[in-house]
PDB file of N, CA, C, O and CB in Angstrom:
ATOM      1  N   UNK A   1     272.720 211.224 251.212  1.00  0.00           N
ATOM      2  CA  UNK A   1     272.786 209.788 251.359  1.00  0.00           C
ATOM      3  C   UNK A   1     273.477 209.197 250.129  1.00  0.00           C
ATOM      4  O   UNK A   1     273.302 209.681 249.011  1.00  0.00           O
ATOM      5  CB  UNK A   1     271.370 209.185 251.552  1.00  0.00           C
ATOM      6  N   UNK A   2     274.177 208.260 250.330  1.00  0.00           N
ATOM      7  CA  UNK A   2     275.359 207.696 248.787  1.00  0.00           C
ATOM      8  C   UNK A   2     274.439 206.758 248.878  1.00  0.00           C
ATOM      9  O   UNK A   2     273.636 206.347 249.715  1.00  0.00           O
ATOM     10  CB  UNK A   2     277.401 207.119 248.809  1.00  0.00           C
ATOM     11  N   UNK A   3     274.926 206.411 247.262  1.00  0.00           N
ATOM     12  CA  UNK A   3     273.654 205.391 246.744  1.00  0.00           C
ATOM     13  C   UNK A   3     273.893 204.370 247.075  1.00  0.00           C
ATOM     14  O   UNK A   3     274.889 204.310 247.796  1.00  0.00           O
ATOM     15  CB  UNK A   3     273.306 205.191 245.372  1.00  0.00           C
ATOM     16  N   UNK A   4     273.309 203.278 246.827  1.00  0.00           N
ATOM     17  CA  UNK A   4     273.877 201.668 247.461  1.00  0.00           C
ATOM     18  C   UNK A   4     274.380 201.070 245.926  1.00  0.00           C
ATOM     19  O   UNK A   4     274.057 201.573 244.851  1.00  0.00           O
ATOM     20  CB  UNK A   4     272.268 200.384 248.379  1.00  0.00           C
ATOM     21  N   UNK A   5     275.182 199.964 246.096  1.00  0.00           N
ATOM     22  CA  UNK A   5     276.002 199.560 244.725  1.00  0.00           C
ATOM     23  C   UNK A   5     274.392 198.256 244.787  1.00  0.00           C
ATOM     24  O   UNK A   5     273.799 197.485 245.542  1.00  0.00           O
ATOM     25  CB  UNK A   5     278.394 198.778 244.915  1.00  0.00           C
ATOM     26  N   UNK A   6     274.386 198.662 243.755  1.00  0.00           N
ATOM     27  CA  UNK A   6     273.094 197.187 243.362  1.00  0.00           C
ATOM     28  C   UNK A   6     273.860 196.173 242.778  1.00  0.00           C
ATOM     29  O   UNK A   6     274.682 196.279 241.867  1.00  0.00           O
ATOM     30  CB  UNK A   6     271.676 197.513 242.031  1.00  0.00           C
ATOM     31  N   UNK A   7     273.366 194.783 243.644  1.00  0.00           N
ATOM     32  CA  UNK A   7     273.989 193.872 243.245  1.00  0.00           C
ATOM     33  C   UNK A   7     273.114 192.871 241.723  1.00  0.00           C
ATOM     34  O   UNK A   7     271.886 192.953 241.689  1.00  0.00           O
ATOM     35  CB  UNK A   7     274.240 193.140 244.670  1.00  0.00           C
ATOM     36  N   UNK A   8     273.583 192.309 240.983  1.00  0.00           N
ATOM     37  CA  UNK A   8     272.674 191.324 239.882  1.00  0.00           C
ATOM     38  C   UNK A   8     271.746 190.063 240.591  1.00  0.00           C
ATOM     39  O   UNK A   8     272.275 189.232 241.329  1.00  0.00           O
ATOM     40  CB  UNK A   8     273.876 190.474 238.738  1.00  0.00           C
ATOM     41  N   UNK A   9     271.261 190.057 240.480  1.00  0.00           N
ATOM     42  CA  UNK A   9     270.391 188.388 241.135  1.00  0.00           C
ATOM     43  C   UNK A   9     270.838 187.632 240.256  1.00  0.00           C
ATOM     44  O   UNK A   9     270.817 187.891 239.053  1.00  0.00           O
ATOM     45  CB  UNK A   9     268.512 188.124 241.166  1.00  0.00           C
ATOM     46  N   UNK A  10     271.559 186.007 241.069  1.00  0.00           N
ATOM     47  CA  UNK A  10     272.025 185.434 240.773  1.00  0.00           C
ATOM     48  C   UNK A  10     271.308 184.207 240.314  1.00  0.00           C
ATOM     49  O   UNK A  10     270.677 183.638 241.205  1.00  0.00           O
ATOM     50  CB  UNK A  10     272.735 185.525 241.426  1.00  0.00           C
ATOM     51  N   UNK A  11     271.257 183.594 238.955  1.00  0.00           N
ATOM     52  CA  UNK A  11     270.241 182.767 239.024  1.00  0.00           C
ATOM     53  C   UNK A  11     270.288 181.624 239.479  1.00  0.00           C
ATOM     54  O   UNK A  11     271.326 180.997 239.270  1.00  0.00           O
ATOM     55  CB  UNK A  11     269.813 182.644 238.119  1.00  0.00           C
ATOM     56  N   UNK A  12     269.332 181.057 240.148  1.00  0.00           N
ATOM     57  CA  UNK A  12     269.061 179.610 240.882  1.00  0.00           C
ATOM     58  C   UNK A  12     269.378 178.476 240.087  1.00  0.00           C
ATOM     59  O   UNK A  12     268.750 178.462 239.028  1.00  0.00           O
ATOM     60  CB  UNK A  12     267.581 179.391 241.283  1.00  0.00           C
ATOM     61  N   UNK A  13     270.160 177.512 240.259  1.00  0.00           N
ATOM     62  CA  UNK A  13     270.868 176.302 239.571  1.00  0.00           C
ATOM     63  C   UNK A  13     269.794 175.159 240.280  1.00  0.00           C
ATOM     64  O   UNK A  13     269.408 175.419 241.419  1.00  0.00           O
ATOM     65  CB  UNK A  13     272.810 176.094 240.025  1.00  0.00           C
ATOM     66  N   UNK A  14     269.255 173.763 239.552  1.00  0.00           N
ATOM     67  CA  UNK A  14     268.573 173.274 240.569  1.00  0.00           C
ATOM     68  C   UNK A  14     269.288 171.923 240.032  1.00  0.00           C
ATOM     69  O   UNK A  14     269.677 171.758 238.876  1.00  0.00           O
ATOM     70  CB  UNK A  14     266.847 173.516 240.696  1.00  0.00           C
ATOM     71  N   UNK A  15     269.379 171.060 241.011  1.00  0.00           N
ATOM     72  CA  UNK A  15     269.983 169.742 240.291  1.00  0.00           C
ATOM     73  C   UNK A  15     269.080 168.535 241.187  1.00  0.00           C
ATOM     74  O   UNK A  15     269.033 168.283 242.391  1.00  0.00           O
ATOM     75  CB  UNK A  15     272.008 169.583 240.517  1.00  0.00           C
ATOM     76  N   UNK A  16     268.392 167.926 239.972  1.00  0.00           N
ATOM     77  CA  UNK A  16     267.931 166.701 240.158  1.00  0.00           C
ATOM     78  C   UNK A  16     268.401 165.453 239.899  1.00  0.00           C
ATOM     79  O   UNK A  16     268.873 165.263 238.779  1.00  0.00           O
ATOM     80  CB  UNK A  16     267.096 166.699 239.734  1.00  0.00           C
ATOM     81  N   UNK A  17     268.370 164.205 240.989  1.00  0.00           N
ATOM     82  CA  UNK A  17     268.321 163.077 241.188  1.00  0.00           C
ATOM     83  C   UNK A  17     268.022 161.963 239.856  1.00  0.00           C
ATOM     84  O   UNK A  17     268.685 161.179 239.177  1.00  0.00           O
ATOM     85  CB  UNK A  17     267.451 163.112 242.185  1.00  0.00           C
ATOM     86  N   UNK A  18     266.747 162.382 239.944  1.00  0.00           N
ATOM     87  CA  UNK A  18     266.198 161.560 238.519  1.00  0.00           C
ATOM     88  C   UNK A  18     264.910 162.565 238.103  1.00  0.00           C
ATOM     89  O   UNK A  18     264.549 163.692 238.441  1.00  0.00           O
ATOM     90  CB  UNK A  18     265.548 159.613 238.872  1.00  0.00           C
ATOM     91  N   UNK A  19     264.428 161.538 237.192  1.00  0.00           N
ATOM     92  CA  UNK A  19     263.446 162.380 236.049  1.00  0.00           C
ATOM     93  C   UNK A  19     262.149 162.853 236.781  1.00  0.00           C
ATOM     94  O   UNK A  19     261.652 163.945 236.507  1.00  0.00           O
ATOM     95  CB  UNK A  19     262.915 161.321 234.638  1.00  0.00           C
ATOM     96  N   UNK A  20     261.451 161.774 237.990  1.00  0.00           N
ATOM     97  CA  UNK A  20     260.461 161.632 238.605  1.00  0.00           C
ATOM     98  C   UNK A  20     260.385 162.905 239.257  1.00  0.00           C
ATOM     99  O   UNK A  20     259.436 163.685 239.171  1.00  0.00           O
ATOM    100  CB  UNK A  20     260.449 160.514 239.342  1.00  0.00           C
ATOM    101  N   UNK A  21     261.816 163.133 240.150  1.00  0.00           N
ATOM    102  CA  UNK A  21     261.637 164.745 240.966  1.00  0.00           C
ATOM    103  C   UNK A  21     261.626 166.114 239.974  1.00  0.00           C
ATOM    104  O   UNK A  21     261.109 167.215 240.162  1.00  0.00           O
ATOM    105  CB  UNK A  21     263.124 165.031 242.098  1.00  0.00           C
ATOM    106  N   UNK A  22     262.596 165.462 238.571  1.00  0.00           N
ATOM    107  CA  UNK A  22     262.295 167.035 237.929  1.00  0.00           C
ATOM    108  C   UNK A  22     260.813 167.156 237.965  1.00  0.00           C
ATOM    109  O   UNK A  22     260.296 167.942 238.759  1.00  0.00           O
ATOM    110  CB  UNK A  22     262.846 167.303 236.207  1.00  0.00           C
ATOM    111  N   UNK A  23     260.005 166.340 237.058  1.00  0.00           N
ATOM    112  CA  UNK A  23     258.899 166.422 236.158  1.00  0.00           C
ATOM    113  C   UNK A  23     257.441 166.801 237.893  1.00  0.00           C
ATOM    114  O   UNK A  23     256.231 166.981 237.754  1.00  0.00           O
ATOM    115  CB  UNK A  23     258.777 164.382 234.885  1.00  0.00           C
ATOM    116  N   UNK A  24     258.211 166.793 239.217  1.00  0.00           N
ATOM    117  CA  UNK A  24     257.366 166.621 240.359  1.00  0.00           C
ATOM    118  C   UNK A  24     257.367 168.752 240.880  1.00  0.00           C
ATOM    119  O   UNK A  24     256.569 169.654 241.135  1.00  0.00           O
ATOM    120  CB  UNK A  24     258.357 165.114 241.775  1.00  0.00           C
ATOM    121  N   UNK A  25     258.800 168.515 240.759  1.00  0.00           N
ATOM    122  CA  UNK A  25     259.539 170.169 240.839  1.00  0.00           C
ATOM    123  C   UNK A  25     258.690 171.135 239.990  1.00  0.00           C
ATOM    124  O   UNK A  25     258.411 172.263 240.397  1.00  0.00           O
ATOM    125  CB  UNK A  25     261.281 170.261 240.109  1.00  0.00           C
ATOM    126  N   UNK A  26     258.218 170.572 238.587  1.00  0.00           N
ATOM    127  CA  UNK A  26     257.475 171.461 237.509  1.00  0.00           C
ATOM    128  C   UNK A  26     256.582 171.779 237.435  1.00  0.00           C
ATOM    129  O   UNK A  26     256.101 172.842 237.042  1.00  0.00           O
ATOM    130  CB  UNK A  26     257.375 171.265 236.612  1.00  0.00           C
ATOM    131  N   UNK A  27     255.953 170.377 238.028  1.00  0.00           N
ATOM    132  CA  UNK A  27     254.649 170.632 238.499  1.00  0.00           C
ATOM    133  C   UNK A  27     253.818 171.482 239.149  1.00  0.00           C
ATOM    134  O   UNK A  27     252.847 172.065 238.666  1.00  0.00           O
ATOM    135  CB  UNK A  27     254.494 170.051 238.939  1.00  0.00           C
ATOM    136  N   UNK A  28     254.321 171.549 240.512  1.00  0.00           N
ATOM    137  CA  UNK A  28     254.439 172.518 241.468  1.00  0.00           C
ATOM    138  C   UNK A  28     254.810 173.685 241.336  1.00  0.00           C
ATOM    139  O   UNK A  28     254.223 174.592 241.926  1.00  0.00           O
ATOM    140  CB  UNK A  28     255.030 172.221 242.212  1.00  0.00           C
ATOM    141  N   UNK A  29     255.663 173.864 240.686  1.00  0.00           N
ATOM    142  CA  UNK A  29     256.059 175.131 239.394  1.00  0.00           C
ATOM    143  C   UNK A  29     255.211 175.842 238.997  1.00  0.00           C
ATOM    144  O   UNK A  29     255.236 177.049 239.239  1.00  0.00           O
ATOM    145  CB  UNK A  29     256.500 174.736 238.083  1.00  0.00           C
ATOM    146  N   UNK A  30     254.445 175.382 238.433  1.00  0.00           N
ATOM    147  CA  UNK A  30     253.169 175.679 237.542  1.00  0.00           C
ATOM    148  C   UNK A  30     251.899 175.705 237.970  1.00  0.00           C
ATOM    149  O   UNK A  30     251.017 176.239 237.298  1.00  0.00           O
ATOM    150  CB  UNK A  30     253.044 174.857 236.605  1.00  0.00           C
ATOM    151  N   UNK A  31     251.690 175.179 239.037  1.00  0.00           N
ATOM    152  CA  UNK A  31     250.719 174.957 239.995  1.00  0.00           C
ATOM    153  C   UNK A  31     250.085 176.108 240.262  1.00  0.00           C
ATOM    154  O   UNK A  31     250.701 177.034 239.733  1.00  0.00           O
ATOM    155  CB  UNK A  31     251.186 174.412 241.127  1.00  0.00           C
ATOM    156  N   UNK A  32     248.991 176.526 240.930  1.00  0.00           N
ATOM    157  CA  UNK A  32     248.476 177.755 241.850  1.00  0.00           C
ATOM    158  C   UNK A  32     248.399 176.896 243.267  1.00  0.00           C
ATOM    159  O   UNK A  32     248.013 177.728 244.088  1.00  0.00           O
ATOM    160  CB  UNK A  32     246.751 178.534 241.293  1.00  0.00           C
ATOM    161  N   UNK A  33     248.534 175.956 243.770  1.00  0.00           N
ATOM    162  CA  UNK A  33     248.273 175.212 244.771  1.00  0.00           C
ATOM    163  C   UNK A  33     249.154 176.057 246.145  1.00  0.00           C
ATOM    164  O   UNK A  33     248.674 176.070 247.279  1.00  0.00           O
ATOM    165  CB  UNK A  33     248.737 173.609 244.343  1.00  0.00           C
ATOM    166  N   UNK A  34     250.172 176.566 245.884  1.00  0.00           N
ATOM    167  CA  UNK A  34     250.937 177.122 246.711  1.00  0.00           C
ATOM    168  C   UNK A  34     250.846 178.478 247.194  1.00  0.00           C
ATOM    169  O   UNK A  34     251.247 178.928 248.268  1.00  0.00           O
ATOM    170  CB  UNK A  34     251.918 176.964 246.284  1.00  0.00           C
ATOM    171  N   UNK A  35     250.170 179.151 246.101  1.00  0.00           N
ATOM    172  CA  UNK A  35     249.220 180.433 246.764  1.00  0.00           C
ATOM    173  C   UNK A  35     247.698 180.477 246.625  1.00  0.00           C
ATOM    174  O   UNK A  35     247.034 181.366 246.091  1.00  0.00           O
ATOM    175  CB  UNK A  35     249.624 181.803 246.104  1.00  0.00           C
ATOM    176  N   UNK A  36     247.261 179.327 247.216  1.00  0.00           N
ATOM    177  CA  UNK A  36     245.489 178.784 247.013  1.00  0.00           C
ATOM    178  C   UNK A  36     245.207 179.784 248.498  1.00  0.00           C
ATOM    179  O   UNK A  36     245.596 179.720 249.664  1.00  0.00           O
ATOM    180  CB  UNK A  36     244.988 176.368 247.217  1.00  0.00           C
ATOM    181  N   UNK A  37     244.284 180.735 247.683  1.00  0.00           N
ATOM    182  CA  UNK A  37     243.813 181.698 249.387  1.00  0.00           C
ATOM    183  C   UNK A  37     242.456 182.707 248.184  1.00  0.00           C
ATOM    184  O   UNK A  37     242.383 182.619 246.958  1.00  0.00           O
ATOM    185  CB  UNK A  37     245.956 183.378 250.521  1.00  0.00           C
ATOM    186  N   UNK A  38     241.788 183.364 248.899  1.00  0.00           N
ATOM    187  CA  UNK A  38     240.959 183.889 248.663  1.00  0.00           C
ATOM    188  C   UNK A  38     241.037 185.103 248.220  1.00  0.00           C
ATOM    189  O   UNK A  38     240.033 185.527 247.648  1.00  0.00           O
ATOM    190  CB  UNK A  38     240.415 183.755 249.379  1.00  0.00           C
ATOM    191  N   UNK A  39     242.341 186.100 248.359  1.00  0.00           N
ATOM    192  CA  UNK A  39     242.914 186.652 248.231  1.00  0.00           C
ATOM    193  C   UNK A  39     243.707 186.364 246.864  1.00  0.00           C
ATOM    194  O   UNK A  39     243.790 187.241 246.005  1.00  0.00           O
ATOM    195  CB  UNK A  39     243.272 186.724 249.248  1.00  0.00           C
ATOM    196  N   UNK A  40     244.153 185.386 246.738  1.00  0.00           N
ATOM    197  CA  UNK A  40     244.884 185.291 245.138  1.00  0.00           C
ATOM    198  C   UNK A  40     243.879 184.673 244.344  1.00  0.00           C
ATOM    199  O   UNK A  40     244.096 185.009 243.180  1.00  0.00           O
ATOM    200  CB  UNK A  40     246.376 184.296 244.977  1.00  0.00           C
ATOM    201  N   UNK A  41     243.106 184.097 244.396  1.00  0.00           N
ATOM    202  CA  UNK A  41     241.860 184.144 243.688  1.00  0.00           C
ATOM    203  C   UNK A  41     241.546 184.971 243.188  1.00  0.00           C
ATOM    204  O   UNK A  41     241.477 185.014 241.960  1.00  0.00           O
ATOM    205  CB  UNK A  41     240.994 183.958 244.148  1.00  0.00           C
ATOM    206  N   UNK A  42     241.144 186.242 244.214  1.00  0.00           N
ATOM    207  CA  UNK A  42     240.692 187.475 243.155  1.00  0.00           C
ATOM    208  C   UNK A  42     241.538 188.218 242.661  1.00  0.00           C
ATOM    209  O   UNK A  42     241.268 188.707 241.564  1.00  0.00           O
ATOM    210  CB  UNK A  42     239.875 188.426 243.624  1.00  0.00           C
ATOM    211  N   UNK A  43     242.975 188.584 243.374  1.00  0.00           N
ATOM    212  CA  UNK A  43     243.875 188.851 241.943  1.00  0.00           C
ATOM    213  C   UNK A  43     244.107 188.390 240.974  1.00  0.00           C
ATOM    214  O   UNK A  43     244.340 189.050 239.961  1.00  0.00           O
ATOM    215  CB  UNK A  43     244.795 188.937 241.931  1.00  0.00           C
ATOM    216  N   UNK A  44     244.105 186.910 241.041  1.00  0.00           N
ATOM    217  CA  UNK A  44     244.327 186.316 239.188  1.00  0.00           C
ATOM    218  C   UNK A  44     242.860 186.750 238.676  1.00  0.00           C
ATOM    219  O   UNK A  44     243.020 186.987 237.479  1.00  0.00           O
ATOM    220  CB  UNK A  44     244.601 184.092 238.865  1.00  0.00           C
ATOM    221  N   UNK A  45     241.736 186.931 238.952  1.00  0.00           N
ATOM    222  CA  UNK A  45     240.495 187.209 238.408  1.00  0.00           C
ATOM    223  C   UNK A  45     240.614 188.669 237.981  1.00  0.00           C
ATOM    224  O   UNK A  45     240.474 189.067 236.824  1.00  0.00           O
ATOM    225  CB  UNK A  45     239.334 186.924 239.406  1.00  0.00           C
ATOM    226  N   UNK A  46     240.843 189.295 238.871  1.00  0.00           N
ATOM    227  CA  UNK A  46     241.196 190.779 238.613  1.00  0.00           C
ATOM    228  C   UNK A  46     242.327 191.111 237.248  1.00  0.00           C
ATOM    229  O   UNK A  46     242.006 191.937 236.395  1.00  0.00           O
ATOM    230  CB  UNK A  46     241.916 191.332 240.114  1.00  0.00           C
ATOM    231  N   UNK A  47     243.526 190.438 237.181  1.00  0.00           N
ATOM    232  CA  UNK A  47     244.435 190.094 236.657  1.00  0.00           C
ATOM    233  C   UNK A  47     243.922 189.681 234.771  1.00  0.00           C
ATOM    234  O   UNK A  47     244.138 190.063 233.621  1.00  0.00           O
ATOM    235  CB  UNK A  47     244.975 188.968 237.700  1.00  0.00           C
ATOM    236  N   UNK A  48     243.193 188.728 235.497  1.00  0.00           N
ATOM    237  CA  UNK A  48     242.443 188.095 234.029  1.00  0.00           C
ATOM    238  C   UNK A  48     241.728 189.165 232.868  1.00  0.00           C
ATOM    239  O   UNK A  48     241.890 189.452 231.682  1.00  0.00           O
ATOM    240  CB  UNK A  48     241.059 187.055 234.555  1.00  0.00           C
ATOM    241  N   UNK A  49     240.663 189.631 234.232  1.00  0.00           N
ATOM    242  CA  UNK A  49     239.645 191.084 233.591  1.00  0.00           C
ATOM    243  C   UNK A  49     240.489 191.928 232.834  1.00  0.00           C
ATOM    244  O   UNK A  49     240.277 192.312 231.684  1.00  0.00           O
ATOM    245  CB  UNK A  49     238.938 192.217 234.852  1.00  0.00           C
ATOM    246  N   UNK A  50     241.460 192.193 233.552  1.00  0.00           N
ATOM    247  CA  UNK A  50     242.343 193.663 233.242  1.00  0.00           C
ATOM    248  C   UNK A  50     243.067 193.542 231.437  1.00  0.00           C
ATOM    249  O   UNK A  50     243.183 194.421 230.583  1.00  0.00           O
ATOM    250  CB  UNK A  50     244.020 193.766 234.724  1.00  0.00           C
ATOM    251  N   UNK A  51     243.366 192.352 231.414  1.00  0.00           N
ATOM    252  CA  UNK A  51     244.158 191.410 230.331  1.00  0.00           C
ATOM    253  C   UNK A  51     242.736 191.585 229.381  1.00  0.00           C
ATOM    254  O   UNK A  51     242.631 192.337 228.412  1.00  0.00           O
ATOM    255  CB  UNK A  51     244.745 189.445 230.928  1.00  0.00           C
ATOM    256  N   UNK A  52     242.160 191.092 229.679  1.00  0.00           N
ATOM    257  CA  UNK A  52     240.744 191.141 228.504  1.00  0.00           C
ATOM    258  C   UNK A  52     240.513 192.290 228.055  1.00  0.00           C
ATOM    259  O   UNK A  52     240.312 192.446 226.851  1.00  0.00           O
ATOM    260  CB  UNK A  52     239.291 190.759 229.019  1.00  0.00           C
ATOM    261  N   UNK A  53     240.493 193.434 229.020  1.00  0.00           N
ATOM    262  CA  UNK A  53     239.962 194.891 228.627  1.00  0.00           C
ATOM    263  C   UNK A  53     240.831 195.089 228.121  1.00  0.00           C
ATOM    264  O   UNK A  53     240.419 195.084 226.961  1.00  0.00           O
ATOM    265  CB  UNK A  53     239.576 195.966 229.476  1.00  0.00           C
ATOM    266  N   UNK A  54     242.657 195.444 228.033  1.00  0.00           N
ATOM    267  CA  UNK A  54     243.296 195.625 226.955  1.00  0.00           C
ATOM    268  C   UNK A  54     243.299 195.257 225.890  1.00  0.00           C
ATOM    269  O   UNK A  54     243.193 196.066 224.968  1.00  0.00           O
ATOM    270  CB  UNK A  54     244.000 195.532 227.055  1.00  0.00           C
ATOM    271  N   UNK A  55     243.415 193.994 225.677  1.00  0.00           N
ATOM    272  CA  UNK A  55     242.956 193.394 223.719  1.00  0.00           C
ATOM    273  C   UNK A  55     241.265 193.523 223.562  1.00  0.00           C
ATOM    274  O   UNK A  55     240.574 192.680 222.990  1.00  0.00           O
ATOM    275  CB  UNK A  55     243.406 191.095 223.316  1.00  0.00           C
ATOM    276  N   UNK A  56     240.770 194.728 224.179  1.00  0.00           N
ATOM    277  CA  UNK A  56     239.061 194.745 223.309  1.00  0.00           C
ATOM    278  C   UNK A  56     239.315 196.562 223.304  1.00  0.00           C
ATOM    279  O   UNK A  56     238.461 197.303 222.816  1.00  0.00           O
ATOM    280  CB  UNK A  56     237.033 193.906 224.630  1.00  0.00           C
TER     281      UNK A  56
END
């Protein structure tokens, strides 16, 4: 099988209107609201634990 040519990921350009949609865009950004499930709950918890047990 020949290998596949890997392409670079191209990075995302975002262009805002005014200040209100950046600072709205960032928000949401930063948010957990968009993967709110029961399921990512306990990976960031899991996530958290794992992070603690390395620096002790």
């Amino acid at each position: 099988m020949a290998a596949k040519e890997v392409r670079p990921i191209r990075p995302t350009k975002v262009m805002f209107t005014n200040e209100m949609k950046y600072k709205d865009f960032v928000e949401y950004a930063v948010s957990s609201s968009k993967t709110k499930s029961v399921g990512m709950d306990k990976m960031r918890k899991m996530m958290k634990e794992f992070k603690n047990s390395i620096k002790s």
